[in-house]
N, C-alpha and C positions, 0 to 999 in steps of 0.2 A: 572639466578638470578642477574648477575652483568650488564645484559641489566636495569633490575628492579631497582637498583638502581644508575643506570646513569637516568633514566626517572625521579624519582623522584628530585634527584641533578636536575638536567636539568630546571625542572618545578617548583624548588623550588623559594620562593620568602623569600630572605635574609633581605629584608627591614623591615619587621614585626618581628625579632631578639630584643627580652629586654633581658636587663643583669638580671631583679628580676625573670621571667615568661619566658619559651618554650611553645608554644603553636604548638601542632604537627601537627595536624590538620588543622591549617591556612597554616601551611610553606611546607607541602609537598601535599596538596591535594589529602588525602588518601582516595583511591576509589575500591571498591573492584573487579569493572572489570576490572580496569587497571590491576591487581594483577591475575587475570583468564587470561590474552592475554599474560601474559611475561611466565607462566609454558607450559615446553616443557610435553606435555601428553605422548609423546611416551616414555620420560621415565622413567615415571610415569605405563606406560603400559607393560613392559616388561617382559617377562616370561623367567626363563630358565628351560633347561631338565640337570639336573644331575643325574647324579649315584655314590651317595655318598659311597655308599659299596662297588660299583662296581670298584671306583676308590682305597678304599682302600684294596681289593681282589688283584687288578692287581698289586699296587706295594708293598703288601707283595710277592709274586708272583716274585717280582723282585728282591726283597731283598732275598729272599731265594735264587733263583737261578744265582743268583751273586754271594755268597760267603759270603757276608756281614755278615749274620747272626754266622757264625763261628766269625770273627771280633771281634761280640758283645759279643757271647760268652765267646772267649778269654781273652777280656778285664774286664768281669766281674769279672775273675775266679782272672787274675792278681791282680787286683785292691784290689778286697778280700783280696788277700795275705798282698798286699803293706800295707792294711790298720793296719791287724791283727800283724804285722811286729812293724809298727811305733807305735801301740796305748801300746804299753807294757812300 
């Protein structure tokens, strides 16, 4: 896209510039094949393979068997406390 608009910079013609009127059309000579030759299709075209569950499977999976999951535990239970503690 920043090829696309270095083409148009490039190609532009500044002299047809009035302070009342832009006229866009005259100053960049917009044409809609130039605009088809500057998109990269491929990626445009691109497909992935995910496994969205499969990914969050594996790293619940992880967090369980790390440990972590007690962690979370822990902190829940503490935090509970901390909060029932200060809110009196």
């Amino acid at each position: 896209m920043i090829d696309l608009a270095q083409h148009f910079l490039i190609n532009a013609d500044l002299s047809v510039l009035h302070t009342s009127a832009i006229n866009f059309a005259s100053i960049f000579h917009f044409n809609l094949v130039d605009v088809h030759t500057h998109i990269d299709m491929d990626l445009l075209a691109q497909q992935f393979k995910q496994d969205v569950t499969g990914d969050f499977a594996r790293g619940w999976d992880d967090f369980v068997k790390s440990g972590k999951i007690w962690a979370l535990i822990i902190g829940i239970v503490v935090g509970y406390m901390f909060r029932s503690i200060t809110n009196a």
